[in-house]
N, C-alpha and C positions, 0 to 999 in steps of 0.2 A: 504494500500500500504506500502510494509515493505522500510527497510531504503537500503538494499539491490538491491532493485527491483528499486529503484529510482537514485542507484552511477548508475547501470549499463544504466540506459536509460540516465543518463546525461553523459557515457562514450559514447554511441553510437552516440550522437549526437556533440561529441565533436569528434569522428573518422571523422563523415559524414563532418565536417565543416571547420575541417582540410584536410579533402580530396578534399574540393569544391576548397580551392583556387590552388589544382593545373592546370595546363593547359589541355582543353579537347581538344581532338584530332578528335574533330567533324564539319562536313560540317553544314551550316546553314540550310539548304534543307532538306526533309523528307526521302531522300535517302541518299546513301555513293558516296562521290567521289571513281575516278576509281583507285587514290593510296590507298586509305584509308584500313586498314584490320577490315574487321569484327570483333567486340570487344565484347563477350555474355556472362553471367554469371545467371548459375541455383543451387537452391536452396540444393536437395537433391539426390541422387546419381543416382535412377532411372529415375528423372528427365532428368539429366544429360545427360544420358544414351541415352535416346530417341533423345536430339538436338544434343550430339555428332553422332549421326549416319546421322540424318539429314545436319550437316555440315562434313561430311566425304570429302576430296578432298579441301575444301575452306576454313576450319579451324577447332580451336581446343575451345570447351569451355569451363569458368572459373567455377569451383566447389567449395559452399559455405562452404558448411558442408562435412568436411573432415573427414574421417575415423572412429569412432565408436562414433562418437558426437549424438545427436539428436537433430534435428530440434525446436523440443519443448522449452529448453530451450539454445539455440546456444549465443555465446556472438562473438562479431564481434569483428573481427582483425583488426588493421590498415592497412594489404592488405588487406584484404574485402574491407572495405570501399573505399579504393583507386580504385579497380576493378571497383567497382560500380558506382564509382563517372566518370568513362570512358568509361563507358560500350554503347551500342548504345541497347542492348535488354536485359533485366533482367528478366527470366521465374521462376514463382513458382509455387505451387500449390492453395496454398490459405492461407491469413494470419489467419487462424488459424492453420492450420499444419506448415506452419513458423512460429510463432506469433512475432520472433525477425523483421522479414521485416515490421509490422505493424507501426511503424514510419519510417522506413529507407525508404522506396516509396515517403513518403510524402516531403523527406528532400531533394530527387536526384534531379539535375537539369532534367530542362524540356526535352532536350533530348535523356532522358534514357525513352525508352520504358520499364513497365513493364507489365507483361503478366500474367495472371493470368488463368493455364491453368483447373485448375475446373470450368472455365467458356465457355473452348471450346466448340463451337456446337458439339451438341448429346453426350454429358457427362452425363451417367446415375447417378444420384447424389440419395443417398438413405437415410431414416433418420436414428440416431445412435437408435440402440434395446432398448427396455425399459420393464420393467418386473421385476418377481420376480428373473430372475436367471442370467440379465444382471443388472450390479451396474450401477450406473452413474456415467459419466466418469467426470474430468474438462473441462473447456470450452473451453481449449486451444489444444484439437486433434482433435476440431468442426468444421465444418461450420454453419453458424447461417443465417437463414433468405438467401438474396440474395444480390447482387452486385450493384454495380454503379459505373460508369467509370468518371473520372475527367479529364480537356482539356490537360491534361498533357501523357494519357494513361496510370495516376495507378488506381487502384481499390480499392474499399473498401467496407468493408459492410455496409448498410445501416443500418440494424436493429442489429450490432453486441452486444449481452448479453440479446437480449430483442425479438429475435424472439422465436415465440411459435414453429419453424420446428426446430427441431435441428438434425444439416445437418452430418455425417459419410464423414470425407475428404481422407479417404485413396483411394481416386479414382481410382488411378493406379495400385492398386492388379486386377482390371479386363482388361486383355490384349484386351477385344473391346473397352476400354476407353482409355485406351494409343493408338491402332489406331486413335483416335479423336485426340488426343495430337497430334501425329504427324503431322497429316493433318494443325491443327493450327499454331505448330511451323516450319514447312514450307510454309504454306501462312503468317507467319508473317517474315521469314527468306527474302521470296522473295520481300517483298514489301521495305524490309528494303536493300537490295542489288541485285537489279530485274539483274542486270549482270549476277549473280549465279543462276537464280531461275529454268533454265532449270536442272541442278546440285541438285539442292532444291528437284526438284517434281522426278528425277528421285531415289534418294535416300531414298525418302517419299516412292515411290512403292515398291523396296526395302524392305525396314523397313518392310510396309504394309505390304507384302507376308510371312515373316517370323514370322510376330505375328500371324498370322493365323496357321501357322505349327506347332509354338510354343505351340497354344492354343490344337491344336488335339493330340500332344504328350502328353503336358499335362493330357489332357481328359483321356487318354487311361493308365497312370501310377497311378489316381487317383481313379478307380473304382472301385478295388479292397476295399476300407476303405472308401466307398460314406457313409455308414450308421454306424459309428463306430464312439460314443459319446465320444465328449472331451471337456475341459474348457482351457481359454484362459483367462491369466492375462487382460492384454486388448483387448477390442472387436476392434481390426483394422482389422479384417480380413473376415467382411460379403460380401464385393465386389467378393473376391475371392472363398469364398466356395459356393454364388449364383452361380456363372458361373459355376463351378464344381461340384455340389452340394455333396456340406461335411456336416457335421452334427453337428457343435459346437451348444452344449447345455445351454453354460452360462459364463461368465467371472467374474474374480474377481479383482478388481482395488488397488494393495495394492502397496506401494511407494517402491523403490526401495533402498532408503535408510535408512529404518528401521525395526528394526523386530516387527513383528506385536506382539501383545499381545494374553496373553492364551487365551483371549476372543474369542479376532477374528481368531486363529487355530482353536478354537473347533469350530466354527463358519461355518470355510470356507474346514473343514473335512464333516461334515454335509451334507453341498451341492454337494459335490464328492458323498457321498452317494447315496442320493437324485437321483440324477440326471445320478446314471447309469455311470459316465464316464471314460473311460480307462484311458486316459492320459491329463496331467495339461498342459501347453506351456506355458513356460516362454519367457520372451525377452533379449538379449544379457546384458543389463544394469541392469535386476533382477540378485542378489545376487544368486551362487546356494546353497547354505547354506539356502534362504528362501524359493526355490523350496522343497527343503528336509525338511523343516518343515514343508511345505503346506501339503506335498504326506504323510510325515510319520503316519503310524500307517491306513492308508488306501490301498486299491487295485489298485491307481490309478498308473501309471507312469509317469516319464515327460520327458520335450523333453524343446527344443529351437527353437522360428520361429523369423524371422527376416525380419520385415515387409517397413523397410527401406533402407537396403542393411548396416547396420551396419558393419558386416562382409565380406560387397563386398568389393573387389579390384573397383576403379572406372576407367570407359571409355566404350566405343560403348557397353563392351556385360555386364554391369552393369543388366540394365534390364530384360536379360534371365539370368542372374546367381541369380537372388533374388526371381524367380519365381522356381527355379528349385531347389532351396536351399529350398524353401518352402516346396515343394513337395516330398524330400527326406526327411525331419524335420518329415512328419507329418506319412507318410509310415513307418520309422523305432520304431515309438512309437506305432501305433495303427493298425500294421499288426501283432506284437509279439502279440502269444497268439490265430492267427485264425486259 
């Protein structure tokens, strides 16, 4: 544990603790009084996305990870923390794709609902790829093992670093598992302010209908490049090329800020070889100066996929623009050339 890793988790807990002794604006009861406003704060921007649509009309909700951060390594602000330390519902994916919320749960008062929506019924949960042509990744884009809930409503992993499944948490690249999301964060919406909840389910159906149309337009612009081989810095993105089936051949896990060594070019040239594939996809936070020394001197091209909405604008259509953004990322690299 570096000396780094240890100021920040004693700044985090020094936000959280300063943030408890201000005044909560909470009923004692498991519901909201009828002055009260709905107070909800989500993790990362597609998240967001999905409870903003589900509170459309009743309210607006608070966004942890703001603009081209990542979730992996996020450092909490003193309004975070204060959000958090008020909030009546706190939704994430899972503290491993947040790994900063992995003590801040444990720290919020009792109050604060959190919601861990990789655990919504019928989340198709799949494991990360393993092979000669997928790297292994850290443990921190994982899920590990499974869940347990504590009288408080946080979650945690039971077996976190020690389970033999190791769990793929990019859940929400497959639009039938954000329909589950919805469904969850509207029967958690309504139970927390059952006033709204007719508001709740109808905005859920809503939501619901247009992921569906979403998922068919999808379908239909990604057909054309269903069997067109490409590598993927990080493998975040098998939820979504299952549902569509795209053809990523392998990934290569290299740090974003450093330049790899001649070793590992010649290396990671090799397996572009190998493996047939047109185009690399970098991530917003890779260097392109390291995409070009990945590609150079081979056939491949690159491109940028953005599996978190890094590049989104955030609110309600967060969710379709990081899906759509995908899917023009992956067409303008691996349609050149057919």
């Amino acid at each position: 544990m570096t000396t780094t890793f240890l100021a920040a988790s004693a700044r985090v807990r020094a936000l959280l603790l300063a943030a408890a002794t201000l005044p909560l604006q909470l009923t004692a009861g498991p519901t909201l009084a009828a002055e009260h406003d709905l107070k909800v704060v989500a993790t990362i921007k597609p998240i967001h996305a999905l409870v903003a649509q589900i509170m459309d009309g009743v309210g607006t909700p608070t966004l942890l990870v703001q603009g081209a951060a990542s979730p992996h390594n996020y450092a909490l602000k003193p309004s975070d923390a204060n959000a958090l330390n008020k909030a009546d519902i706190f939704f994430r994916v899972s503290e491993n794709v947040e790994p900063f919320t992995r003590k801040i749960v444990t720290a919020l008062p009792a109050s604060v609902r959190t919601v861990t929506l990789a655990d919504a019924p019928g989340i198709e949960i799949l494991d990360v790829r393993t092979g000669a042509t997928f790297e292994q990744h850290g443990h921190d884009n994982h899920d590990h093992g499974h869940h347990r809930h504590d009288g408080h409503g946080h979650d945690h992993d039971d077996d976190h670093h020690h389970g033999a499944n190791v769990r793929d948490g990019h859940v929400w690249l497959d639009p039938r598992n954000a329909s589950k999301m919805i469904a969850e964060i509207a029967r958690v919406l309504s139970e927390t302010s059952p006033a709204d909840a007719e508001k709740f389910k109808a905005n859920a159906a809503r939501a619901e209908a247009a992921l569906v149309a979403l998922e068919a337009d999808l379908a239909n612009e990604l057909k054309p490049i269903e069997n067109k081989p490409y590598v993927v810095f990080h493998d975040a993105y098998q939820y979504f090329e299952r549902r569509f089936g795209l053809s990523a051949v392998g990934s290569i896990t290299v740090s974003p800020d450093a330049q790899p060594s001649a070793k590992r070019l010649t290396e990671i040239r090799k397996k572009l070889a190998t493996l047939s594939a047109s185009c690399v996809f970098s991530e917003p936070q890779f260097q392109p100066k390291l995409v070009t020394a990945v590609t150079e001197g081979t056939s491949a091209r690159s491109g940028t996929l953005d599996p978190e909405g890094a590049l989104v604008e955030p609110g309600p259509d967060a969710y379709t623009a990081l899906l759509k953004n995908l899917v023009s990322s992956l067409k303008s690299c691996l349609a050149q050339g057919s």
